[in-house]
C-alpha positions as CSV (number, residue, x, y, z in Angstrom):
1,X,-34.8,28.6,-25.4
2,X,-35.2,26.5,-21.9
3,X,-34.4,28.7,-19.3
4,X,-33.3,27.2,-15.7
5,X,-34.6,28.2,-12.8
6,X,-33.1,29.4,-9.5
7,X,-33.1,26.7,-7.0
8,X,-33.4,27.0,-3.9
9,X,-32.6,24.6,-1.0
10,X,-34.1,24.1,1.7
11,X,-32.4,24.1,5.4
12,X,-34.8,23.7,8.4
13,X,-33.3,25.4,11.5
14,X,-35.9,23.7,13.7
15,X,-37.2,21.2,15.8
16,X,-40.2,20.3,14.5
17,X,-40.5,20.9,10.7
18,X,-42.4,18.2,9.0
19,X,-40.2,17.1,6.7
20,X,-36.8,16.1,8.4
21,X,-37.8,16.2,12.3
22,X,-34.9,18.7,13.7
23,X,-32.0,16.7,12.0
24,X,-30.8,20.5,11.3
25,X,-31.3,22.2,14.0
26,X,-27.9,22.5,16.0
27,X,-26.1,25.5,13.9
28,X,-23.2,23.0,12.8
29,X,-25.7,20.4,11.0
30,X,-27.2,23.4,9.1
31,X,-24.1,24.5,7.9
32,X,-23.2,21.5,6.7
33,X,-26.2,20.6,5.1
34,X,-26.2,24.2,3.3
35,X,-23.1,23.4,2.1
36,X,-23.7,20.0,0.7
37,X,-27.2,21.4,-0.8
38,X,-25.1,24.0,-2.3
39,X,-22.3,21.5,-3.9
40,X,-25.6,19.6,-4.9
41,X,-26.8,22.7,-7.6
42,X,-28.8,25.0,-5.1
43,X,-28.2,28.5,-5.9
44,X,-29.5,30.1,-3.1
45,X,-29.3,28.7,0.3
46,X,-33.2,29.2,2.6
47,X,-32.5,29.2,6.1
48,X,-35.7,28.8,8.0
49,X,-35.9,29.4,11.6
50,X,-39.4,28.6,12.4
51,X,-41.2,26.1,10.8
52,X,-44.7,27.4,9.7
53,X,-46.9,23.9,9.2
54,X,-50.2,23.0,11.0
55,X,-48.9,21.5,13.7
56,X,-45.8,23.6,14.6
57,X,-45.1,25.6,17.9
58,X,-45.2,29.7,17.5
59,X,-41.3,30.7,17.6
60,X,-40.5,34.4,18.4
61,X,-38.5,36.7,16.5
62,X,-35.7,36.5,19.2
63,X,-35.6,32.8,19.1
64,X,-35.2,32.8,15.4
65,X,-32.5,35.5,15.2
66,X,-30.8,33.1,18.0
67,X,-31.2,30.0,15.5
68,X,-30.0,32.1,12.3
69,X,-27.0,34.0,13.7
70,X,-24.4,31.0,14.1
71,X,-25.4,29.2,10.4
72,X,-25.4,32.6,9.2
73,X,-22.0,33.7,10.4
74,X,-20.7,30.2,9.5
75,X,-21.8,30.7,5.7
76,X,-20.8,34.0,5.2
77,X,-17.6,33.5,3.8
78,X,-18.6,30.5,1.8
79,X,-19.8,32.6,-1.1
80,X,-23.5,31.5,-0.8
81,X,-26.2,33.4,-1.5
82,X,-28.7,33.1,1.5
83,X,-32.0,33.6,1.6
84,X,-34.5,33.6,5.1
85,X,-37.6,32.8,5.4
86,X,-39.3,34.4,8.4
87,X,-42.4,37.0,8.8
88,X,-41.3,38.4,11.8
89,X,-39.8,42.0,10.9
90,X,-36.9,42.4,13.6
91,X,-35.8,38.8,11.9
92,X,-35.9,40.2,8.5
93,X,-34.2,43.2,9.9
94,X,-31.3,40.8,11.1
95,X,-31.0,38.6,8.2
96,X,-30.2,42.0,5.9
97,X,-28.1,43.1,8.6
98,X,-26.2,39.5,7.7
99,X,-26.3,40.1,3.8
100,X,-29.3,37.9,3.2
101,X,-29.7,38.5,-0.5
102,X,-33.4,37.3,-0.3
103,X,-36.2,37.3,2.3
104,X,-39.0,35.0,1.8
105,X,-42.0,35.9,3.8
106,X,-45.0,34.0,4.2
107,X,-47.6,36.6,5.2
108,X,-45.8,38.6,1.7
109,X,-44.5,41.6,4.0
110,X,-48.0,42.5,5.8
111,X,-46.3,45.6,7.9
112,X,-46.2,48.6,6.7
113,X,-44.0,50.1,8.9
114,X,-41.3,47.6,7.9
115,X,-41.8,48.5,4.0
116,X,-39.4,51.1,4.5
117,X,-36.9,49.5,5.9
118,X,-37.4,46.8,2.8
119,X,-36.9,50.0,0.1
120,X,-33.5,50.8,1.5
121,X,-32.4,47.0,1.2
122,X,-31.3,45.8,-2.1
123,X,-32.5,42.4,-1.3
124,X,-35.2,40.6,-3.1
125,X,-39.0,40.4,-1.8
126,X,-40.3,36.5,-2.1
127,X,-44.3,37.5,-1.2
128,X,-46.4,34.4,-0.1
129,X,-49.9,34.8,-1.0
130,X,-52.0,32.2,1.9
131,X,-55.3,31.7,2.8
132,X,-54.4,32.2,6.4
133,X,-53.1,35.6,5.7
134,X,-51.5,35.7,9.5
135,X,-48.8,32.9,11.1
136,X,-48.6,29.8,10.2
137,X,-50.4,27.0,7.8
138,X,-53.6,25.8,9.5
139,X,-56.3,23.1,8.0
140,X,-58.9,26.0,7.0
141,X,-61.3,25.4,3.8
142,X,-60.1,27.2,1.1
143,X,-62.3,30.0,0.2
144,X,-65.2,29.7,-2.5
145,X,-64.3,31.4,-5.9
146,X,-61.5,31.1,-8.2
147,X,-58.3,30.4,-6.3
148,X,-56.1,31.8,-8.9
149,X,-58.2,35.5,-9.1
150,X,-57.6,35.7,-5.2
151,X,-54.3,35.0,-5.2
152,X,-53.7,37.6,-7.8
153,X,-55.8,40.1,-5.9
154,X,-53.8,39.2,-2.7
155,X,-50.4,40.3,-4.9
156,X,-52.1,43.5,-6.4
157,X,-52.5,45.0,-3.3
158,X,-48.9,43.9,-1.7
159,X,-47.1,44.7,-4.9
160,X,-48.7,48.2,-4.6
161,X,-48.4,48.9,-0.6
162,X,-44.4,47.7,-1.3
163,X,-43.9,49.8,-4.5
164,X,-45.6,52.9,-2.7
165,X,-43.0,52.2,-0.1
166,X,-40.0,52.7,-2.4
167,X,-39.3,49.1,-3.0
168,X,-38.1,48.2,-6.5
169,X,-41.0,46.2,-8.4
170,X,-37.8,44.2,-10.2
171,X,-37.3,43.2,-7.0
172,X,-40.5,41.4,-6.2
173,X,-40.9,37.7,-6.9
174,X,-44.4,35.7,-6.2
175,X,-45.4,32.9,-4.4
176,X,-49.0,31.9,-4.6
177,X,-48.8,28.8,-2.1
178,X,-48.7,25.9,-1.8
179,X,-50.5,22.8,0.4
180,X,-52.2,23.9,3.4
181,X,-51.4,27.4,2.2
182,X,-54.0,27.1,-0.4
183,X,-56.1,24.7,1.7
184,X,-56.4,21.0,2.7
185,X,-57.6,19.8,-0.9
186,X,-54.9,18.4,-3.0
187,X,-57.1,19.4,-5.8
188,X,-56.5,23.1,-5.3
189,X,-53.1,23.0,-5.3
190,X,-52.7,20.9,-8.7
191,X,-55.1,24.0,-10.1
192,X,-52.8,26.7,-8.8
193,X,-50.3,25.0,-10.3
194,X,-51.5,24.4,-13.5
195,X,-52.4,27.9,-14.0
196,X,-48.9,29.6,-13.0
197,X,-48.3,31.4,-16.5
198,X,-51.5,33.2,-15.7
199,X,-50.0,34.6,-12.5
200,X,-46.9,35.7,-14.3
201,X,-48.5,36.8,-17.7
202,X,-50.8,39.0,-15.1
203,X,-47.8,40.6,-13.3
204,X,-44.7,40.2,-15.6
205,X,-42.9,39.2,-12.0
206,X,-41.1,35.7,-11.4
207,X,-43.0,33.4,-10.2
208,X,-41.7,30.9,-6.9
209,X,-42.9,27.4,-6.1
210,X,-42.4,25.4,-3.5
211,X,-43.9,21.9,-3.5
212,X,-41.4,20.1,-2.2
213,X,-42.6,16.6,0.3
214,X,-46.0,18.8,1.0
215,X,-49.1,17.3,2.1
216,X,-51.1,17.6,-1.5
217,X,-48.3,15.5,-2.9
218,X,-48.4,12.7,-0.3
219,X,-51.9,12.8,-0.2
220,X,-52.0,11.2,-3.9
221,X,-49.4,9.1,-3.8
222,X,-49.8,7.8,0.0
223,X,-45.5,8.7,0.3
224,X,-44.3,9.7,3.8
225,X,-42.4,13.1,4.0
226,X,-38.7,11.2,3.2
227,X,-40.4,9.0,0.7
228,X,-41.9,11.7,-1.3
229,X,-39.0,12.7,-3.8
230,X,-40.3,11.0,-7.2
231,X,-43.5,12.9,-6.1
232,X,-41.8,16.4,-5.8
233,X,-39.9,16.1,-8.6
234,X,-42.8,15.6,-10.2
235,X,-44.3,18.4,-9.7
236,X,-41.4,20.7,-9.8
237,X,-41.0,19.8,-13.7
238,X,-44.5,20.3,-14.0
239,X,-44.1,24.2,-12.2
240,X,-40.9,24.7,-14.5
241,X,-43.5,23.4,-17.3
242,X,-45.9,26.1,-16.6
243,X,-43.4,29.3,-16.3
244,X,-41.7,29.0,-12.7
245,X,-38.8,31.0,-12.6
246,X,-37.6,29.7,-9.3
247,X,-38.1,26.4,-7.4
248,X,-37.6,25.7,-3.7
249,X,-36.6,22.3,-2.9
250,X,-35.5,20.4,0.0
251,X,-33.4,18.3,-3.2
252,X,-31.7,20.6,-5.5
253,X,-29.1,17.4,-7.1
254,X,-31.9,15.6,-8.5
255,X,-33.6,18.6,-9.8
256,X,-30.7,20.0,-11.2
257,X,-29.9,16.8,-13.4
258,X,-33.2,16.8,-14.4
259,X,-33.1,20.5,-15.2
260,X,-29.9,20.1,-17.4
261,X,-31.7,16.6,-19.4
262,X,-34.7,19.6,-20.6
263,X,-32.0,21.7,-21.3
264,X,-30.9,19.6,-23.9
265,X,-33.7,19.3,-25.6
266,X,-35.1,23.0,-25.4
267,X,-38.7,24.5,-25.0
268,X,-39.7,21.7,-27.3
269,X,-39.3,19.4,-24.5
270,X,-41.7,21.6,-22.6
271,X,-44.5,21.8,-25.1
């Protein structure tokens, strides 16, 4: 039986993401756009308050709580389910604070001393595997060897700090990457995607993708940010294809239609 992932839509609290240049970055065009992504089939809304490509200025945790706290208050009695994505601890702290159900962290919780504060949330853990490992995206090589054994060696030892910690393993999803995350070669990222049931055969854990308008895709097809829909969908399907459970878009309409045409026609559809 086809089963339909979570979406999740994207909402950039910044001034300089890539993929929308700050068009949601004063608190009442988030909240707007969160609600229109959410009429549009997202199921969980991802506020991010510092964008994390190559090119973007560091943001501290205090500027990010200052970004999140008016969309945040704004949504809360919308009956949303929000997620944030930030690596910064005293933000994480905040967003549960706020009833964030998720956190989405793209260093995949690196501080201890923050696990325990994690364990006595009942939130759940999105872990980012990345090359970088610390901050932000950069243009690195990725590094020799199999991709998808690292990335699953990267999770072994998170999954096991956080479980040690008193977090839930239920409540741990995985992200292994995606773009410059996994390095500037489109190729790699087309591998790790490819090979996503391996990654949740190996851990029996969701697994998160988010491909949506990043660089490998325009790379291939030569699409600006804004032009590269067709592209994302794309690869979303083929991430469904492969076993993700849950897909982070900055389009959740025209994923969800497509979502409900393969749900007519079942795993066969997916074969």
């Amino acid at each position: 039986m086809f089963q339909r992932p979570l979406i999740f839509g994207i909402v950039n609290i910044t001034p300089d993401s890539f993929s929308d240049g700050g068009r949601y970055f004063a608190a009442d065009a988030a909240v707007a756009h969160a609600k229109r992504l959410a009429s549009e089939g997202a199921d969980v809304i991802d506020l991010g308050p510092a964008s994390s490509n190559p090119d973007a200025a560091p943001v501290s945790a205090e500027e990010e709580i200052c970004r999140l706290a008016p969309v945040m208050e704004a949504l809360a009695g919308e009956g949303i389910a929000l997620s944030v994505d930030s690596f910064r601890p005293q933000t994480q702290a905040f967003a549960l604070s706020r009833g964030a159900s998720w956190l989405n962290d793209i260093r995949g919780f690196a501080e201890p001393s923050f696990h325990p504060a994690l364990a006595a949330s009942d939130a759940r853990l999105v872990l980012m595997h990345s090359i970088q490992r610390e901050g932000n995206a950069d243009r690195r090589e990725t590094p020799e060897g199999d991709i998808v054994d690292q990335i699953c060696r990267f999770f072994e030892a998170r999954i096991t700090a956080l479980v040690a910690a008193g977090v839930a393993r239920g409540r741990l999803v995985l992200d292994p990457g995606m773009g410059f995350f996994l390095g500037p070669r489109p190729e790699t990222s087309f591998e790790v995607l490819a090979r996503i049931g391996e990654i949740e055969a190996r851990f029996g854990l969701p697994v998160f993708v988010s491909v949506s308008r990043k660089s490998f895709l325009r790379a291939v097809t030569g699409r600006a940010p804004g032009e590269a829909g067709a592209a994302t969908l794309a690869a979303e399907l083929l991430a469904v294809q492969r076993g993700a459970r849950l897909i982070r878009t900055h389009e959740p309409g025209p994923l969800a239609d497509a979502l409900a045409v393969l749900a007519r026609f079942g795993t066969k559809s997916l074969g």
